[in-house]
C-alpha positions as CSV (number, residue, x, y, z in Angstrom):
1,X,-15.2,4.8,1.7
2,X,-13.0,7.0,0.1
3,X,-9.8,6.5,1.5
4,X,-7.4,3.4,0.7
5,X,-6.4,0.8,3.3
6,X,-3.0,1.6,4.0
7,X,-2.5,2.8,7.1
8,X,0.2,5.0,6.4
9,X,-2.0,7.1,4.7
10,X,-0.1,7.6,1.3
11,X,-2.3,6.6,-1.2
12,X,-1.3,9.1,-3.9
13,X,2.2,8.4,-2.6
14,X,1.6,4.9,-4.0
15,X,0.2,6.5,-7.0
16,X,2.9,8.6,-8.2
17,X,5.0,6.0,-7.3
18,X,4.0,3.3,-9.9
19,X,6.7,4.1,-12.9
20,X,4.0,2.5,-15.0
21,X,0.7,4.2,-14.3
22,X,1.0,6.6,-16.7
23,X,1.2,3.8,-19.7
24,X,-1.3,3.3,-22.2
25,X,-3.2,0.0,-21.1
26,X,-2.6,-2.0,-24.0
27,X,0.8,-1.5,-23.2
28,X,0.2,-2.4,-19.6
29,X,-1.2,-5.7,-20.5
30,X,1.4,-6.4,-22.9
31,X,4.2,-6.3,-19.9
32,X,3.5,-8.8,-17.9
33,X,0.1,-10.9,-19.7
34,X,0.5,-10.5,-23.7
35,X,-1.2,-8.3,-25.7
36,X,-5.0,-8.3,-25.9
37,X,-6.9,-10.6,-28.2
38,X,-9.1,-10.0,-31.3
39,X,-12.4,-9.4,-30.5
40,X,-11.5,-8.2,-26.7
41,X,-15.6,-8.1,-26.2
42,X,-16.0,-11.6,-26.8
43,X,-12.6,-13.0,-25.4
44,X,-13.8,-10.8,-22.3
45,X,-17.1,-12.8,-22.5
46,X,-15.8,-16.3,-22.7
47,X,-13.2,-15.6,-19.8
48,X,-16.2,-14.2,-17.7
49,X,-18.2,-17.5,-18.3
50,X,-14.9,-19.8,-17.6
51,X,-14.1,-17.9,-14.1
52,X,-18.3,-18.1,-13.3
53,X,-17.8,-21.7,-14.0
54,X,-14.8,-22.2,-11.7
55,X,-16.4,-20.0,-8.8
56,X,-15.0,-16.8,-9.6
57,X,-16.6,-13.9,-10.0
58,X,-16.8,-11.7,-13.3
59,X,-14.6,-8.9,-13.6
60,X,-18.0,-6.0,-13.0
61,X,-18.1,-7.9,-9.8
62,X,-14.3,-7.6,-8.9
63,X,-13.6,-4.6,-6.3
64,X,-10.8,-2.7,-7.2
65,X,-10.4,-0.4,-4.1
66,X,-8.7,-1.3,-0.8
67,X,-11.2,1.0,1.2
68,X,-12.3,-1.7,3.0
69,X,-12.0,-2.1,6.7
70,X,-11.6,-5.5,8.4
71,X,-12.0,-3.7,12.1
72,X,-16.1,-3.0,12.5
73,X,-15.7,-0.2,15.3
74,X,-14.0,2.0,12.3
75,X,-16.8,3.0,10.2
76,X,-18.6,4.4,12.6
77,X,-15.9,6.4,14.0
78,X,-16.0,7.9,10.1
79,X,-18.6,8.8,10.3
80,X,-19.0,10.7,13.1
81,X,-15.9,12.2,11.4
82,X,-17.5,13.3,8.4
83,X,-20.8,14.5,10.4
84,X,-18.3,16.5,12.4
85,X,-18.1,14.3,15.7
86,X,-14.4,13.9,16.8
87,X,-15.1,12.0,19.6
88,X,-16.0,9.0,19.0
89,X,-12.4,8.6,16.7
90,X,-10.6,9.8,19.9
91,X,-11.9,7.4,21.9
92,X,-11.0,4.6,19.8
93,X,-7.3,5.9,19.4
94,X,-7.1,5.6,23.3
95,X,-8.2,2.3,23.3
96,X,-5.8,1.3,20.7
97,X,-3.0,2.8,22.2
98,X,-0.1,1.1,22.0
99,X,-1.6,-1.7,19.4
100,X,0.3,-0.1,16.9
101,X,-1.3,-1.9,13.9
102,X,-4.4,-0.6,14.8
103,X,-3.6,2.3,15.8
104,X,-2.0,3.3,12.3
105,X,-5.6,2.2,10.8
106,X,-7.5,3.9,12.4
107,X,-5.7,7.2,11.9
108,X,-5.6,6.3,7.7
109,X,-9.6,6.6,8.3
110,X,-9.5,9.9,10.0
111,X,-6.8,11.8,7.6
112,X,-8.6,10.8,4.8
113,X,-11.6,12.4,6.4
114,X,-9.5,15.7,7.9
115,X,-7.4,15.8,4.0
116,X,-11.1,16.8,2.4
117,X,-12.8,18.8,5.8
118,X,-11.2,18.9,8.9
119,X,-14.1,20.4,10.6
120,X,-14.1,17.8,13.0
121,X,-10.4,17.9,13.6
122,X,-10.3,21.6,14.3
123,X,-12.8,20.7,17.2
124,X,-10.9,18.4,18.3
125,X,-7.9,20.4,18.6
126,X,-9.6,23.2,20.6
127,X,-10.9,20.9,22.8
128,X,-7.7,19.1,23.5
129,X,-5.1,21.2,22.6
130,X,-2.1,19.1,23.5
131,X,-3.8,15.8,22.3
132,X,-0.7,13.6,20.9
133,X,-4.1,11.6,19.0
134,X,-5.4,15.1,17.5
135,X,-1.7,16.1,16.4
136,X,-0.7,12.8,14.9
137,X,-4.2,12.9,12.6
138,X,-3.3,16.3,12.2
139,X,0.3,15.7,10.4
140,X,-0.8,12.7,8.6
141,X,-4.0,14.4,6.8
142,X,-1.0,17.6,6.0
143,X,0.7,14.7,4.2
144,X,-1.8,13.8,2.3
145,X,-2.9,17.3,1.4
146,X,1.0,17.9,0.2
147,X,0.7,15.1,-2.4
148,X,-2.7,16.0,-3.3
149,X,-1.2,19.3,-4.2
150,X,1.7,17.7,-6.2
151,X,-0.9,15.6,-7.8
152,X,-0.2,12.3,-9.6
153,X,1.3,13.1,-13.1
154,X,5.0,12.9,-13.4
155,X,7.3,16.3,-13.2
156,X,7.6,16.9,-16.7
157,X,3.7,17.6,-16.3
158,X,3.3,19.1,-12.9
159,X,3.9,22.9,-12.7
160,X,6.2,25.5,-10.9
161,X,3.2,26.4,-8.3
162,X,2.4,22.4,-7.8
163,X,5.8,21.7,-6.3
164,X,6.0,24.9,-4.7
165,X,2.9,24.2,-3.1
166,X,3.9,20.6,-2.9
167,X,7.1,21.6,-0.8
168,X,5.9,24.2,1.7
169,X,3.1,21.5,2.5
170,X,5.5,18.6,3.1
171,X,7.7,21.5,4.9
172,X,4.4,22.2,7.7
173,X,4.0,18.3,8.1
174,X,7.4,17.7,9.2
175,X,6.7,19.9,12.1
176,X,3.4,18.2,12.8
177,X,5.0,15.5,12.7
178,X,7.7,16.2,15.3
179,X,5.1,17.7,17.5
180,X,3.1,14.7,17.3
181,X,6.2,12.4,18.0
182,X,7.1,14.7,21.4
183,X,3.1,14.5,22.3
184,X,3.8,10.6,22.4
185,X,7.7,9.3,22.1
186,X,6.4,5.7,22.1
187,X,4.2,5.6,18.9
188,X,5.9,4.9,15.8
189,X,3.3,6.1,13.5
190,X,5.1,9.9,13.2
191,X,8.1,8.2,12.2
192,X,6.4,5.8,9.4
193,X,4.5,8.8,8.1
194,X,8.0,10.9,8.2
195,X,9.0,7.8,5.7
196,X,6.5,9.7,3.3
197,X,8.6,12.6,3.9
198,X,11.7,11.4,3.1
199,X,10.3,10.2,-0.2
200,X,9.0,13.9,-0.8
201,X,11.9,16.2,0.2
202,X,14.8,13.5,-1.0
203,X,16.3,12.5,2.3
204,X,19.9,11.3,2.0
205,X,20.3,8.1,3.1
206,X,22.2,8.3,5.8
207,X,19.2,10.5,7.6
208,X,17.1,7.8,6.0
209,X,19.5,5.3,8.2
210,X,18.8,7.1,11.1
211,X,15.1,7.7,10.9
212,X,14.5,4.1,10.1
213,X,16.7,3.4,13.4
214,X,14.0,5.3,15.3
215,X,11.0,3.2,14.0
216,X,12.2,-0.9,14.3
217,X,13.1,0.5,18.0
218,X,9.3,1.1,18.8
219,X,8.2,-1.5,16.5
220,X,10.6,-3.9,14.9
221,X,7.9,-5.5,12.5
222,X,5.7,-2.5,11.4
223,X,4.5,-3.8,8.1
224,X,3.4,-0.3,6.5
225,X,7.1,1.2,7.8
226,X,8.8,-1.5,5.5
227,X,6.5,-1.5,2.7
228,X,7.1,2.7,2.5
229,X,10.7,2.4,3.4
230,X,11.3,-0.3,0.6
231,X,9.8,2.2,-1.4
232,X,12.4,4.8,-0.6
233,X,15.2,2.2,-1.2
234,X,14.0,1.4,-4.9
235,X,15.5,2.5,-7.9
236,X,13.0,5.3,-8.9
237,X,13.4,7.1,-5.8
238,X,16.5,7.0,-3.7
239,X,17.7,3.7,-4.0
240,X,18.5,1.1,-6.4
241,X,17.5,-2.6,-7.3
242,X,20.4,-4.2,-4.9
243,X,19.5,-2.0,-2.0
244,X,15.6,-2.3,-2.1
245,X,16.5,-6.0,-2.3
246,X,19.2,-5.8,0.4
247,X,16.5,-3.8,2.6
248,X,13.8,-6.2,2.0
249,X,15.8,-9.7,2.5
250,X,17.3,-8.7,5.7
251,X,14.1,-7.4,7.5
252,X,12.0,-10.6,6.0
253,X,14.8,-12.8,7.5
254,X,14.7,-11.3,10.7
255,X,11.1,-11.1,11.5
256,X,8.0,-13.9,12.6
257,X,5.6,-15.6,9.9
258,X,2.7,-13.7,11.5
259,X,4.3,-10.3,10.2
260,X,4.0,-10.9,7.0
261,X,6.9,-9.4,6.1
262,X,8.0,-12.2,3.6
263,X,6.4,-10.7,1.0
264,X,8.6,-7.9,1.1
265,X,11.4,-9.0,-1.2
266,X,8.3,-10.1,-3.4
267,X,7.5,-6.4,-3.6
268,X,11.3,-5.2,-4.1
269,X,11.7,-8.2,-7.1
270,X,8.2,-7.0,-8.7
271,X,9.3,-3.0,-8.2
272,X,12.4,-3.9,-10.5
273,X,11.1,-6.7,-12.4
274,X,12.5,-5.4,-16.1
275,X,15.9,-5.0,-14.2
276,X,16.9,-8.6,-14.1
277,X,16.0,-11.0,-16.9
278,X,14.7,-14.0,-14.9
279,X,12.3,-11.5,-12.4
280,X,10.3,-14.5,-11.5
281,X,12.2,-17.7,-11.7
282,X,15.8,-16.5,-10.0
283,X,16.6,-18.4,-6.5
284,X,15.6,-15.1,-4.8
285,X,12.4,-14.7,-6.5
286,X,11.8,-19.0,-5.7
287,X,12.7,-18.5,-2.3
288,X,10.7,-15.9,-0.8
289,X,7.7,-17.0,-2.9
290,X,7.7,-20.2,-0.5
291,X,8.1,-18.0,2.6
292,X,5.5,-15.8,2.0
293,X,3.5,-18.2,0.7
294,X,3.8,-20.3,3.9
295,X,3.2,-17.0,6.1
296,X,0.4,-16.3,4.5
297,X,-1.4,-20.2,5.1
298,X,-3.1,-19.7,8.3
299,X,-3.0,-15.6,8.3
300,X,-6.6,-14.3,9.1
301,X,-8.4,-12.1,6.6
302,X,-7.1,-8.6,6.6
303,X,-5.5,-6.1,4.1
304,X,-1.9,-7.2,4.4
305,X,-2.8,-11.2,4.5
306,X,-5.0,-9.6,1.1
307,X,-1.7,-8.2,-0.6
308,X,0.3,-11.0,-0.1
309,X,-2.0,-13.4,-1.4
310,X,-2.1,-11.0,-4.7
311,X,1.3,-10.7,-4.8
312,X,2.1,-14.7,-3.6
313,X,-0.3,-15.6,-6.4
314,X,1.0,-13.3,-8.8
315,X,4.9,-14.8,-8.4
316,X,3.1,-18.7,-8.8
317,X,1.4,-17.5,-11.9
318,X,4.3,-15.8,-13.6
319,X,6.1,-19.1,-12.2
320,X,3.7,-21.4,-14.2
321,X,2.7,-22.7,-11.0
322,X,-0.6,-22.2,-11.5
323,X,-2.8,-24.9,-10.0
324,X,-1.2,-23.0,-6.7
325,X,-1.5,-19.7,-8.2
326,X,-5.5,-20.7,-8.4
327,X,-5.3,-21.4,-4.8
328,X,-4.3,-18.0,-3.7
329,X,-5.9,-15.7,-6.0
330,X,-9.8,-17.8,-5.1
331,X,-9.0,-16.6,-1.5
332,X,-8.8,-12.6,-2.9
333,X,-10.6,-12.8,-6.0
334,X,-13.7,-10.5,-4.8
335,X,-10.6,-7.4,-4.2
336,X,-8.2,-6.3,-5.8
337,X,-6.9,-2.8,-4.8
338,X,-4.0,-4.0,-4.0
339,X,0.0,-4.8,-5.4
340,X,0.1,-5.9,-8.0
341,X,-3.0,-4.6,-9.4
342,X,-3.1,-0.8,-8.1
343,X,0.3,-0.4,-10.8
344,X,-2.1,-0.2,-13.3
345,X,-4.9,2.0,-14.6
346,X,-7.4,-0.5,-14.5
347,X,-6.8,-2.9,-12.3
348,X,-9.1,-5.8,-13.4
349,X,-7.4,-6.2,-16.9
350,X,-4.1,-7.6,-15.8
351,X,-5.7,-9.5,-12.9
352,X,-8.5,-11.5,-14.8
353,X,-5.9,-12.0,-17.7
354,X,-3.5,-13.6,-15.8
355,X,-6.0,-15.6,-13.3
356,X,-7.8,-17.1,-16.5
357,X,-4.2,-18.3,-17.4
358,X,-4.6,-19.9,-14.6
359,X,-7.3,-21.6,-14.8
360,X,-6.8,-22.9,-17.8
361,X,-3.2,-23.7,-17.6
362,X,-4.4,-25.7,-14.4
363,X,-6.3,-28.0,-16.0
């Protein structure tokens, strides 16, 4: 499946996004796991045959996409999708009306299906013309399409036309968007995907303010609103280390175990990690490792329960906790698409790196 599992459907959003995707690898290992050893082939070997003999898998078996659904009436609704079909994906966005969570899933699926050929969404729009479901897929596959056309460089390498494009795009989805939020006033997922906006045409922050006001009134807890909004309040978009960490701390406080959303200061320290010099080991970075870490204990299998584990595991390890590190990462280790991991242009280097630390620090 081509599309990644985030339900807010900004995948080369979260692309751009990484300040370090465009580093050479060896420099991307170096950051956070030391430089790579002499003889990579063989020390790639021998950590291959220590995770196999631990019951982890070897890094050709490691997934690195997040593609995956955990909710079995999706791929079928694709696939009608990509045969043409929009029915059977309109039916299952009535049924999850109102389940917010699933909701936003299921529409990730469908744009990323409409962003290549929206043959089946153009059906659907002239048979339901006033559809808030149609419109709302309809926006969130023009979002994607904007950043497709930006692509994923940085400026200095995209051209005159790309942003041009880039702009006018974003410009067409905020009206989508704004239809698709009058079709249905309840449904938060316009507003999260306006997030993407916000990132793309440079809202100020007091209409950030008021957007975000919008969203936590229809759903106080939406994990993909925070995760995008952090991402506004960070340092290499419109924010800065204090306020992503401000942002994240207050929502994480505020919200139940089941949401999840203790990672999120997890995600604001790692998003500024060279800005402090104890990233890992401060009281902040201590405390919310432990929250998140005890969120995450009984959380069923899904993508977010997935990312926190990473992330959970990540903190341990750089923590040299890493009998517990072990523990988290041997609940994940079959995918990885996910932060940390999707910073970096191959995805398996820093993650089997620092998980055979682990092992062998564990003992």
């Amino acid at each position: 499946m081509r599309i990644v599992l985030l339900v807010i459907v900004v995948a080369l959003v979260a692309l751009w996004m990484s300040r370090r995707k465009n580093e050479p690898e060896t420099v991307q290992a170096a950051r956070h796991t030391g430089a790579p050893d002499e003889g990579e082939d063989k020390a790639l070997a021998k950590r291959d045959r220590r995770a196999v003999a631990a019951g982890l898998l070897p890094r050709e078996r490691i997934g690195t996409k997040s593609g995956r659904t955990f909710d079995p009436r999706i791929p079928p609704v694709v696939a009608a999708a990509v045969r043409g079909d929009w029915v059977p994906g309109a039916e299952l966005l009535h049924v999850v009306n109102g389940k917010w969570a699933e909701r936003s899933e299921v529409v990730a699926h469908l744009e990323g299906v409409a962003a290549e050929d929206d043959a089946f969404l153009v059906a659907w729009e002239e048979a339901l013309p006033d559809d808030p479901d149609a419109a709302l897929v309809r926006a969130a596959s023009t979002v994607t399409l904007a950043w497709k056309i930006r692509g994923a460089k940085r400026a200095t390498h995209t051209s005159r036309e790309q942003f041009a494009g880039f702009h006018e795009t974003l410009d067409r989805a905020r009206a989508e968007m704004a239809r698709a939020a009058e079709l249905n006033p309840r449904d938060p997922a316009p507003l999260v995907h306006e997030i993407a906006l916000a990132l793309g045409l440079g809202y100020p922050h007091a209409r950030m303010r008021e957007l975000w006001d919008r969203l936590v009134a229809l759903d106080p807890h939406h994990f993909h609103g925070h995760k995008l909004a952090l991402q506004y309040w960070c340092a290499k978009w419109r924010g800065s280390r204090e306020l992503a960490l401000e942002f994240a701390e207050k929502a994480a406080r505020g919200a139940p175990p089941e949401s999840l959303l203790a990672v999120l200061p997890l995600m604001a320290l790692f998003e500024h990690e060279d800005d402090h010099e104890n990233p890992y080991t401060n009281p902040v970075a201590l405390e919310w490792t432990e929250a998140a870490r005890a969120a995450v204990a009984g959380a069923p299998d899904s993508w977010r329960s997935r990312e926190t584990r990473h992330l959970v595991g990540y903190f341990l390890a750089r923590q040299e906790r890493y009998a517990e590190a072990l523990e988290q990462f041997r609940q994940v280790d079959d995918e990885i698409g996910f932060l940390p991991w999707s910073y970096y242009a191959d995805p398996a280097e820093p993650y089997t790196r620092l998980r055979d630390r682990a092992l062998r620090k564990a003992g």
